[in-house]
N, C-alpha and C positions, 0 to 999 in steps of 0.2 A: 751845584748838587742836585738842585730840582731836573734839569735838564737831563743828567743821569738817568736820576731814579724810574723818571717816568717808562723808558723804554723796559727798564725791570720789573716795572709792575706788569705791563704787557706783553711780557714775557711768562708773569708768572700766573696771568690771567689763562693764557692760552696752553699753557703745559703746566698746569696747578701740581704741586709735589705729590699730591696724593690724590686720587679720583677712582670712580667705579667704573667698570663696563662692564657690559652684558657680552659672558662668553660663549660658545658651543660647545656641547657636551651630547654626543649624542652619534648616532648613524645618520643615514638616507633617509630614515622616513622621519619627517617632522621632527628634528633633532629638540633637546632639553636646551632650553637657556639658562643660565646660571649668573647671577653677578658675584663679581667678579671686584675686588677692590686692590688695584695696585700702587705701587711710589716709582715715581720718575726714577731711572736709575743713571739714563745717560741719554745726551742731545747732541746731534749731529747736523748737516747743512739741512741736510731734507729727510731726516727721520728722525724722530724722538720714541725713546723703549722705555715702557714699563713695565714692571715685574712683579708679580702678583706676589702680595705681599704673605709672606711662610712659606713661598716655594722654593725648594731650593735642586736646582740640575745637575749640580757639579758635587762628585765623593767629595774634594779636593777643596770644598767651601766657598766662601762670597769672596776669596780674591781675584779665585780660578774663575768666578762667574762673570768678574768685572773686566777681566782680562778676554773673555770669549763675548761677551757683549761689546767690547771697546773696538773689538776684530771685528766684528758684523757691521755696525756702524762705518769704519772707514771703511771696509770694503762696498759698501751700497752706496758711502756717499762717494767712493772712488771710482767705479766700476756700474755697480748692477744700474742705479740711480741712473746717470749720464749717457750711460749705451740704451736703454730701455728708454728713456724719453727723447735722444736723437733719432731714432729710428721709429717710434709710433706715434710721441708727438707727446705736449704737455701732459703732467697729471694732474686729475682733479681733486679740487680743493673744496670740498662740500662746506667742510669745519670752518675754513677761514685763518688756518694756523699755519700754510704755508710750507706744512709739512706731514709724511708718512706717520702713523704709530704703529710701533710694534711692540704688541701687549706678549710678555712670556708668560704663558702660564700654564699648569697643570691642566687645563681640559681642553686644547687643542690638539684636533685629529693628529695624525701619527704623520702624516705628511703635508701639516701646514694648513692653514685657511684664509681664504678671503670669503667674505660672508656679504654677497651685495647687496641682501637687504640695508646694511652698515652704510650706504649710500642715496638710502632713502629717507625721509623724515617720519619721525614717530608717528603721526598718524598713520599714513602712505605703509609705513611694513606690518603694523597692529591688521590691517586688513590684509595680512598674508600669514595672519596669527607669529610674529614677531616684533620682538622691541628692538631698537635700531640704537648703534652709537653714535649717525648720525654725521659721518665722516668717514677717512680712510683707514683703517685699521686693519692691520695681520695680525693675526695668531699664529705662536710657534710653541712650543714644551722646550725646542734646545736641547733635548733628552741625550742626543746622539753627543758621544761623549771618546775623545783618547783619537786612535786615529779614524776613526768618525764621525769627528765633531764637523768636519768642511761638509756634511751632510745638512747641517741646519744653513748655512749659507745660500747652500744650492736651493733648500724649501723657500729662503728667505726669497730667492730671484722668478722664483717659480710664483710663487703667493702675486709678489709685484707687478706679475705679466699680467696674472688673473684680473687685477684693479685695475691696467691701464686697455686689457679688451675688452671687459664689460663696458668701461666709460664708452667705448667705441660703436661697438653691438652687443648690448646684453643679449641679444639673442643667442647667439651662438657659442655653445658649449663644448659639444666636442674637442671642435678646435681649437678653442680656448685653454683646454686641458691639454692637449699635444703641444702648441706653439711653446703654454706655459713650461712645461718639461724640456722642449729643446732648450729654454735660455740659460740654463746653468752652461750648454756646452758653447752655447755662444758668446757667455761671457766669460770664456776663459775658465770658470770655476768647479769644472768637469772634463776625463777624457773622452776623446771619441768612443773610448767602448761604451759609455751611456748609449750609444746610437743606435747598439745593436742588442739591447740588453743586457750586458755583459757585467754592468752595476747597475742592475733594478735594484731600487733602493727596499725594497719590501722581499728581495732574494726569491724572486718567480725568475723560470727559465724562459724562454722568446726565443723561437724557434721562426724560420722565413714564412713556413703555412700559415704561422696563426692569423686568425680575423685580424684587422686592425683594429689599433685600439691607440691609448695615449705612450702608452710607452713601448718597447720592443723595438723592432723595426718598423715601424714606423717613423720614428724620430729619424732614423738613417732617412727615407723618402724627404723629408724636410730639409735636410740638409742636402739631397742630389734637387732640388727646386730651388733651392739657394744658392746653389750654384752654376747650376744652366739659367734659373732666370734671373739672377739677382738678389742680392740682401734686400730691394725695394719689394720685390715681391711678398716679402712675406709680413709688410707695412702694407701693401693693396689687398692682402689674402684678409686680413685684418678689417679695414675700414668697408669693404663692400659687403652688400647687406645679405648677397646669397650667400645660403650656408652646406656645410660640407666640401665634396669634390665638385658643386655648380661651382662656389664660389671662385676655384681654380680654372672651371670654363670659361666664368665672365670674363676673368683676368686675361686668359689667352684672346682671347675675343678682342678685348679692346688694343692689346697688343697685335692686331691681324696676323697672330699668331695662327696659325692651320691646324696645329697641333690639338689635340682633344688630351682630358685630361687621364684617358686608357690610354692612351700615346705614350704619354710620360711613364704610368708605372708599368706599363711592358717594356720602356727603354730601364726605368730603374733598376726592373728585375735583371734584365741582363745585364746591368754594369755590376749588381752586386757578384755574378759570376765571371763576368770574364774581365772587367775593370782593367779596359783596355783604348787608350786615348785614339790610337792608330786607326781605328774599325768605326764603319759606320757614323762621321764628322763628327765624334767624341763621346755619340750621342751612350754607349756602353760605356761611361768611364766616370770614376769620381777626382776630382782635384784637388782636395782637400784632406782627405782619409783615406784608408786602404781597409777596407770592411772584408771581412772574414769570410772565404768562398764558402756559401753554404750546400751542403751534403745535397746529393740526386737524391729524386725519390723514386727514383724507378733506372734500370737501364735493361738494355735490349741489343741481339745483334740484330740488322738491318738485314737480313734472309734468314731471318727464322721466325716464320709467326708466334708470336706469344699476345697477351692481352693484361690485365689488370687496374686496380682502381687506387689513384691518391685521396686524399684528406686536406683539402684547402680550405681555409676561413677565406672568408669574403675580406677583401684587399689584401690575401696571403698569395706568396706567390712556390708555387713548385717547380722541382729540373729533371726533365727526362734528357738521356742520356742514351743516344744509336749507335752504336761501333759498326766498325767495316769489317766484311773480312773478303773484301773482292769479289763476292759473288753477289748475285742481281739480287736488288733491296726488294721490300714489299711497300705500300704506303705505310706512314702512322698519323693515325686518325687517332681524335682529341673529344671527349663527348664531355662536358661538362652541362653543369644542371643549369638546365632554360630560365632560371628566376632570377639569376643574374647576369649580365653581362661576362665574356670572356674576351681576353685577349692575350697575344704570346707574341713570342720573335723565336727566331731560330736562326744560328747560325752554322755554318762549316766548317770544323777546325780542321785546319793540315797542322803536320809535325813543322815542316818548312816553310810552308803558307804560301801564298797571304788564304787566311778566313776569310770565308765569305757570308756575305747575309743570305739567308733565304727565306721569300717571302711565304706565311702564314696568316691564317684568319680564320677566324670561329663567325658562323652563318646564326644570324638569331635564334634556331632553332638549339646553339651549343654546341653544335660541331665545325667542327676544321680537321683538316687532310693536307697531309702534306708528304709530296713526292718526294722520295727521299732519292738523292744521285745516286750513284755507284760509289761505295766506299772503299776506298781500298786499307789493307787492316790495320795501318797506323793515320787512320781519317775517323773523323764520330760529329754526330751534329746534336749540339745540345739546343733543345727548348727551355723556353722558361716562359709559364702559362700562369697568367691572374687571371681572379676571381675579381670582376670590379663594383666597388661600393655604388651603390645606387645616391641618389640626390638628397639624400634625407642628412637631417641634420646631425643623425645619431650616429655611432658607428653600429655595422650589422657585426652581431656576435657570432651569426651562423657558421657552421662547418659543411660546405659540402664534401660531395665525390666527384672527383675528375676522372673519367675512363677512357683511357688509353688502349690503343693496341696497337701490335704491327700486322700487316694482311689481316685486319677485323673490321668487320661490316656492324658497326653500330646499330645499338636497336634501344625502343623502350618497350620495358614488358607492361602488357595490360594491368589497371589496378583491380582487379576481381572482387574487394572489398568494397571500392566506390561503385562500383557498377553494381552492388546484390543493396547498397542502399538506396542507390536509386531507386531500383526496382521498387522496396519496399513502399520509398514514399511516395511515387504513384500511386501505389495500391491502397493507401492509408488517408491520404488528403485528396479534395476536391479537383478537379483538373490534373491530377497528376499532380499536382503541388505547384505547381506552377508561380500560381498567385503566392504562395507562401514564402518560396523561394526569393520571388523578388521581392518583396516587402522585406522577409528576413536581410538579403543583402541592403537592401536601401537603411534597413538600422543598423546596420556594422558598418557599414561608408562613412554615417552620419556621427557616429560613435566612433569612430578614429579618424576623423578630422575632415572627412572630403564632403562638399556639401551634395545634398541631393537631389538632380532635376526634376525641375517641376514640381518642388516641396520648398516653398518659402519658411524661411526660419536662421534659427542665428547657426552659426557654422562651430563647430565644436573645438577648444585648440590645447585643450588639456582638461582631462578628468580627473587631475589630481583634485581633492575634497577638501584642502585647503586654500587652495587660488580661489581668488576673487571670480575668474574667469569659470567655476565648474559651475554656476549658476545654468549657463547655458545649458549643458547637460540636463537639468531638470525639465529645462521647458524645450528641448527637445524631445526626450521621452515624454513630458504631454502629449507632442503633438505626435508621436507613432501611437500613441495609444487609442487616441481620437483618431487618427486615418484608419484603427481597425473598429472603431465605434463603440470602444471601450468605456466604460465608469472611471475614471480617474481623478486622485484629488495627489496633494500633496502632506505630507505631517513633518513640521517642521520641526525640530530640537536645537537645544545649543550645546556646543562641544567647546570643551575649555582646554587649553593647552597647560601645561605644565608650571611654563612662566604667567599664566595668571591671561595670557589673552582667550577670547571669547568671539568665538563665530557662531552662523544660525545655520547647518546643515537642513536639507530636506530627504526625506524618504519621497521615492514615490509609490503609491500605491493603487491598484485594481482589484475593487472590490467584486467578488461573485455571490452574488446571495443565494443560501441552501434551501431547498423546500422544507427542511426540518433546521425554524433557528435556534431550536434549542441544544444544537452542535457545536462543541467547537470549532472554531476555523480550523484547516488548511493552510500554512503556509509555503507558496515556492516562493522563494527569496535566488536574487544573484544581486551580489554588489555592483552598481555603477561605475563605481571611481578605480583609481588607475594609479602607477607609480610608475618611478625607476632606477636603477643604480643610481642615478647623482641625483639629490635634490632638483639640483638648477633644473636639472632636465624634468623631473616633476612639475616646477612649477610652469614650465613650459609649452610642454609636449608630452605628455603624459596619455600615452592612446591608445595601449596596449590591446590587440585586437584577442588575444588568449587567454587575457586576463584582465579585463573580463567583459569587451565587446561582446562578442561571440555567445557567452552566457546570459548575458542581458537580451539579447535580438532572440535566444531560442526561448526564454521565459516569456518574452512579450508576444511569440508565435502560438505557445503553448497556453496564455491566454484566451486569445484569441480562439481556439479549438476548445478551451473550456465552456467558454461563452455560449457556445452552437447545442450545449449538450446540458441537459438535465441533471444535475447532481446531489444530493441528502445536504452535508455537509458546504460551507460556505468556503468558501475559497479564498485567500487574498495572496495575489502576485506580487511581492513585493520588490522594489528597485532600490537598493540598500544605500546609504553614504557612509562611509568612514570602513569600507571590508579593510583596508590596510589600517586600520587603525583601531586599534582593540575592541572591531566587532561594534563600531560607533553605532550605525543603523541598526542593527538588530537589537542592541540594548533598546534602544529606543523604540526600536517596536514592539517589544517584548515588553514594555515597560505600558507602551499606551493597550494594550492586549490585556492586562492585568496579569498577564502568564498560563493566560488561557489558548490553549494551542493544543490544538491534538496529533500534531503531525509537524514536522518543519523538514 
């Protein structure tokens, strides 16, 4: 009997019938914690679920709920479990209980959580102002209910990725987010149209322009990478530490692959149009799926000039479209916007064929020209032109314009509004501004992450205001304020979180004394700190150069121009902490001020 029991008790050590956890309730910025008290409701090989105790998912009662929990379990321990750790590698075991939990409960986001503070130890997330469970833990609601309840499965597999790529690279998020959303279709528990948007689980439409992002098409480029390079690949995409579309260069790299990683989604783009094995050594064609030919966004005949402009997000891709009608073509030339890279393919359709490729390329400058043959009127050459993501770990949101034309001499028209500012600040600042300029740019470098030559100091790697890491930030801005010979001190506060944690922010501030101090101050304030759609990426990479780099580098120049000049009234430049968070610095300055401020 003893022999028995003992494994029982340590069983019921490590999965106690009844326990609390600290859940998320909240958005992106600095989410609520809430605990959370649930009962075991069901144990499987490698996950055990708890279910927050009064909650209840299902119209249909606690049988309906035992029977949709008992499905999630064998399917993770059948499926998501086995395929997700043969291909990435073991999960970690922080807890020591040998197993996943999946807490259900009423305050998990809408599409599932893995919250990797949850993998840090209580002290360790307390300094990122959260309490930690201290192990591996998913949140789901299981809300999705009748015939889309296999909706909480898919969040189930999606949550799991999340856990087994953070163990990998916490860094990188993005991809984390996209890998996470292909796995439902990899493990069987979704169709191909997830690949193309076709069930966004949130009912957004994804059209081939749009930016990349985690879901849309994109997911379909995942799946044409998994199949020219490999299911391994996207276990190497994972484990190596460059993040974004590098990471996809390292990989070809070490594969003495030639191929770059605009290679692949200019070959992607054309398989998603002509998805044709025959053409080009496959390199057009999917093996797996038949993705949905998406719509031209322009067409043109081939001897008649015309001209106009597309709409592509950055890693979207567009289709222009040449008809013949036998008589002598004109070029069509491609101008897309110089801040990102471009790339295209083109090829030749015949009615009887064979299609041919023909060679295209956009010149740094954003243009490419391309001779078009002689078409005869049942002949047309379609392009298909990306926008390519630059190296950063983020996706770019941006939309440009693609400009097209047939017999059109590309041009860019002058900016007449940068040029009547310049003028001005010649005319306004010493040297023509010169020296302002550069300084200004050396605090916006320094302020979104890139270090500054010939300025020793710590390098900036997120202005979010609750990372450990915004510290920097502060004693960076000391030192631009000292290279302009500024008064600067620091006013420290403490800022409490909701769940009861507590960090010590800083204002920073420049003082200007009035000739009359029996004045109120003056205050120009810009927030320092920074955010972003996801958390992670908050605590990250948080560097946003618009919001509010940019604001802070013209306040600290604006200083400096105060400083030169005799004033009544006192002045104080303020450098705020907490703007994304209910106004945290300027309470606090507005608080050490007694609310004496004649001006803000």
């Amino acid at each position: 009997m003893i022999t028995i029991a003992l494994p029982l008790v340590a069983a019921a050590a490590l999965f106690p019938e009844v326990r609390s956890f600290w859940a998320v309730d909240g958005g992106a910025l600095q989410p609520t914690q809430v605990e959370v008290h649930a009962r075991l409701v069901r144990e499987g090989r490698a996950v055990a679920v708890y279910q927050e105790e009064g909650y209840r998912f299902s119209a249909l009662g606690p049988a309906d709920e035992a029977r949709q929990i008992e499905n999630a379990v064998d399917v993770f321990d059948g499926t998501i479990y086995p395929r997700e750790v043969a291909l990435f590698g073991p999960c970690p075991d922080h807890d020591h209980n040998g197993k996943v939990i999946l807490l259900v409960t009423r305050t998990a986001p809408d599409e599932g959580l893995f919250f990797p503070f949850d993998e840090m130890s209580e002290p360790d997330a307390l300094r990122y102002g959260f309490h930690s469970n201290e192990g591996e833990v998913l949140f789901d609601t299981f809300d999705r209910q009748g015939n889309r309840a296999g909706r909480n499965i898919q969040e189930l597999a999606e949550t799991f990725h999340r856990l087994l790529h953070y163990s990998r690279d916490p860094g990188e998020t993005s991809w984390s987010r996209l890998l996470a959303n292909y796995t439902p279709y990899m493990c069987g528990l979704a169709s191909a149209r997830l690949l193309w948007g076709d069930t966004d689980p949130e009912g957004r439409a994804h059209a081939p322009a749009d930016p990349c992002t985690s879901r849309g098409w994109s997911l379909l480029f995942v799946e044409y990478l998994r199949e020219r390079l490999g299911e391994e690949s996207l276990r190497d995409l994972v484990l190596l530490p460059e993040k974004g579309l590098a990471g996809l260069g390292r990989l070809l790299a070490d594969r003495r692959d030639r191929r770059t990683p605009a290679d692949l989604l200019a070959d992607f783009a054309m398989a998603c149009w002509l998805d044709d094995p025959a053409l080009a050594d496959g390199r057009f064609a999917f093996s797996g799926v038949a993705p949905p030919r998406p719509l031209p966004a322009a067409r043109a005949v081939a001897s008649r000039p015309t001209s106009g402009a597309i709409e592509v997000g950055v890693g979207g891709m567009a289709f222009i479209i040449v008809d013949g009608n036998g008589e002598r073509p004109f070029p069509l030339t491609l101008q897309g916007d110089a801040s990102v890279g471009w790339v295209a393919r083109a090829v030749m359709l015949r009615t009887l064929g064979p299609d041919v490729e023909l060679p295209i390329a956009f010149a740094p400058t954003g243009v490419a020209k391309l001779d078009l043959p002689t078409l005869a009127p049942d002949e047309s050459v379609v392009v298909a032109a990306v926008a390519v993501p630059g190296d950063s770990p983020l996706f770019d949101r941006r939309t440009l314009l693609l400009h097209w034309g047939i017999g059109w001499v590309p041009h860019t028209p002058a900016d007449l509004g940068r040029e009547a500012l310049a003028e001005l600040v010649k005319k306004a600042l010493p040297a023509g501004g010169a020296a302002a300029r550069t300084q200004l740019m050396t605090t916006v470098d320094r302020l979104s992450g890139a270090p500054a030559e010939d300025v020793p100091g710590p390098v900036v790697t997120t202005r979010y205001a609750w990372a450990p890491a915004a510290a920097d930030v502060v004693a960076v801005l000391h030192q631009e304020a000292e290279r302009r010979g500024l008064p600067v001190r620091s006013s420290a506060f403490v800022q409490r979180a909701s769940n009861g944690a507590e960090q010590t922010w800083s204002n920073v501030l420049v003082e200007l004394p009035g000739s009359d101090p029996r004045r109120w101050p003056v205050v120009l304030a810009a927030h320092w700190d920074g955010a972003r759609a996801h958390l992670s990426d908050s605590y990250l990479r948080a560097l946003n150069i618009n919001d509010n780099a940019s604001g802070v580098a013209v306040a600290m120049e604006a200083a400096a121009a105060m400083s030169r000049v005799p004033h009544r009234a006192p002045i104080v430049v303020a450098f705020l902490a907490g703007g994304y968070h209910d106004a945290a610095g300027a309470r606090a300055l507005l608080d050490e001020l007694g609310g004496k401020v004649s001006a803000w």
